[in-house]
C-alpha positions in Angstrom: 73.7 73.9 87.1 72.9 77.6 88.3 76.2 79.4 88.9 75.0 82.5 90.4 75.9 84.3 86.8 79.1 83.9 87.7 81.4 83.0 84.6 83.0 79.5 84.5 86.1 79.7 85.1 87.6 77.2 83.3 87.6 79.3 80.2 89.9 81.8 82.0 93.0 79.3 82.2 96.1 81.5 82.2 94.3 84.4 83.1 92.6 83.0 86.1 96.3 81.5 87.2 97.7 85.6 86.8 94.5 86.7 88.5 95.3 84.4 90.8 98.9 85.5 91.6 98.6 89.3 91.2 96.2 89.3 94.0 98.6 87.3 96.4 101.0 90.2 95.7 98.4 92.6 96.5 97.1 94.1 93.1 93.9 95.6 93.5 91.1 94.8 90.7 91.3 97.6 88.5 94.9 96.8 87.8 94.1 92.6 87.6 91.2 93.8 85.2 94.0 95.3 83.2 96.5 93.1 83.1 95.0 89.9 82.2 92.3 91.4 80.0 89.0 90.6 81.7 86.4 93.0 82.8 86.0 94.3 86.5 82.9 92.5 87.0 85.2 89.4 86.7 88.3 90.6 88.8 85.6 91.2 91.8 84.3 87.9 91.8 87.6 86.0 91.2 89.2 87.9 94.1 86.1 86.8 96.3 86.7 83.5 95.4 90.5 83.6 95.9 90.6 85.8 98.9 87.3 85.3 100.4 86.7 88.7 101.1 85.6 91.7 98.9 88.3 93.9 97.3 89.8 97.1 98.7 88.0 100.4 97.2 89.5 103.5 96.8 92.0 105.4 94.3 94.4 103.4 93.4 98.1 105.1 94.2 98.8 108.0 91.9 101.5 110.1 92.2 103.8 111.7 89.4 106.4 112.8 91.1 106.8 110.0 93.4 110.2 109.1 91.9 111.7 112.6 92.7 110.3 112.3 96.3 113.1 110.3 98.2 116.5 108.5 97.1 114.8 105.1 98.2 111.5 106.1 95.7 113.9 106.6 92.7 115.9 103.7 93.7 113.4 100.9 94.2 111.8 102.8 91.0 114.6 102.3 88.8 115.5 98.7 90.0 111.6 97.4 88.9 111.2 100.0 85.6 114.7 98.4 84.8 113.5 94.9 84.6 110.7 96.4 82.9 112.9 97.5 80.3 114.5 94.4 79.9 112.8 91.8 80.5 108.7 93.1 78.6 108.4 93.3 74.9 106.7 96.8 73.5 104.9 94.6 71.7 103.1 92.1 74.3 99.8 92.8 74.9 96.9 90.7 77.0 97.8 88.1 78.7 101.4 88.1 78.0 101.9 91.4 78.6 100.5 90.6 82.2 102.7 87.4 82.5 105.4 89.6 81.8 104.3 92.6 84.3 104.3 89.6 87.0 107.3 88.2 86.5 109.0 91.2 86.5 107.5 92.2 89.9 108.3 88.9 91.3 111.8 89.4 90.3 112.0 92.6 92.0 110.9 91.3 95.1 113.0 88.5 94.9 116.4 91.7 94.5 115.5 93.8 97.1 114.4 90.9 99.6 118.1 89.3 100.1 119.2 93.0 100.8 121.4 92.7 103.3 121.6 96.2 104.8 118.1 97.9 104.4 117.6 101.2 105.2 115.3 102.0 107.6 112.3 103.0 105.7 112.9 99.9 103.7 113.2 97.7 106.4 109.4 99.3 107.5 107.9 97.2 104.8 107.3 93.8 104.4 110.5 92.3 102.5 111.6 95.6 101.3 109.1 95.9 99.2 109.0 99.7 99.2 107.2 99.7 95.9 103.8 98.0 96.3 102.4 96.1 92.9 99.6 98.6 92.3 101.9 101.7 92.1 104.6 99.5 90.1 101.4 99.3 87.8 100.8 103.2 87.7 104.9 103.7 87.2 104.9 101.5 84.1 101.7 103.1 82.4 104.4 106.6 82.6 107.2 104.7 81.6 105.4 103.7 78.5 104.1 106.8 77.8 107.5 108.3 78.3 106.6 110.5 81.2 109.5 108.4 83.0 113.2 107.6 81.1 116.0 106.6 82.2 119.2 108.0 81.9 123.1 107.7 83.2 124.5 108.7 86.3 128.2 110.3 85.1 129.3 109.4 88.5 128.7 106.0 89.1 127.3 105.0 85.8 124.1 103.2 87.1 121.0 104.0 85.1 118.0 105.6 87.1 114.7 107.5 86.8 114.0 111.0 85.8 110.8 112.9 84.4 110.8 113.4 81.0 110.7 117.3 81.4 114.2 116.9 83.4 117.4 118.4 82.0 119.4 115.3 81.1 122.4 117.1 81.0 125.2 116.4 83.9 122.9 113.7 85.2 123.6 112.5 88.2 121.6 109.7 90.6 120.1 110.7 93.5 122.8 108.6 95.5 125.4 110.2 94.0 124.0 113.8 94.6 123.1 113.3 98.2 126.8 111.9 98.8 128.3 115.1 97.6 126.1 117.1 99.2 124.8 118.8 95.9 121.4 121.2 96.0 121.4 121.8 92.3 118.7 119.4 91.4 115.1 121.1 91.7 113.5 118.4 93.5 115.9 117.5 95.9 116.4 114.6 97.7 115.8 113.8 101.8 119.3 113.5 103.0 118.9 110.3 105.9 118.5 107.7 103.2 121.8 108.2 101.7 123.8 105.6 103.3 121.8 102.5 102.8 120.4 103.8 99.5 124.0 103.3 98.6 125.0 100.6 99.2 121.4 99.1 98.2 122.0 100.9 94.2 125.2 98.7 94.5 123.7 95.3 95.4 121.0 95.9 93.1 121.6 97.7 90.4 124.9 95.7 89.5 122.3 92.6 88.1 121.0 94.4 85.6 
């Protein structure tokens, strides 16, 4: 029976089920195409069929300093690169290495949904997910290319986020450096997220 050229689908399996599931979180197709290995052709077509609408175009989000842009960005940043660390092998690749990716996401959602005090930025996006799934994408390419590490706070001994090219020395988080106040840091962080982003590092951070 004529398909349309479109490739049967039952040879995709595990890949069609990921496919499936990035989209619902919102991953656009180059990052689908990616993660579960298939070509972009493919990721178009399956997100017709899932969706019943044609993809987004456009860039997808690309930013390198986006971590050093607000205490909420490094936060949110360091929870999901965190489980990233933890919870993805180096050495997965394919399909498990987009399983991985997913669950990882999912888990993140899951930690900053039940947030009980969001600030208000986060509280402007749906479940608190400040970091979308295409831009957690993008942050995990620099992470394994080492353009992102993490280090430790000497103040409240939470892990977090910095550029590679930052002085690790006398690290401190951005939390920790709004509450006392200090302008040392070269790209400083916006002052009205302190608060929340406070008390959010503590909810969160303390599951890793």
């Amino acid at each position: 029976m004529d398909n349309g050229g479109f490739v049967d689908l039952s040879h995709f399996g595990a890949e069609l089920m990921l496919a499936k599931t990035l989209f619902d979180y919102g991953a656009r197709t180059p990052v689908v195409s990616a993660l579960c290995g298939i070509k972009r052709k493919t990721a178009t077509r399956i997100y017709r069929l899932a969706q019943e609408q044609a993809p987004i175009k456009g860039m997808l989000p690309w930013d390198p300093h986006w971590i050093s842009r607000s205490t909420i960005n490094n936060l949110h940043a360091s929870i999901f690169l965190g489980l990233i660390q933890d919870y993805v092998s180096g050495r997965a690749n394919g399909t498990e290495l987009g399983l991985q990716f997913c669950n990882a996401y999912m888990l993140y959602c899951s930690i900053v949904a039940h947030n009980p005090k969001p600030c208000s930025r986060e509280a402007g996006f749906e479940h608190h997910r400040v970091l979308d799934i295409n831009r957690a994408w993008q942050l995990t390419r620099q992470f394994h290319a080492s353009a992102l590490h993490f280090v430790m706070c000497l103040c409240c001994q939470s892990r977090f986020l910095i550029p590679r090219q930052e002085d690790q020395q006398a690290a401190r988080c951005p939390v920790c450096e709004n509450k006392t106040g200090s302008v040392a840091r070269q790209h400083r962080i916006s002052r009205p997220f302190s608060q929340n982003a406070g008390k959010t590092l503590t909810i969160c951070l303390d599951r890793f």
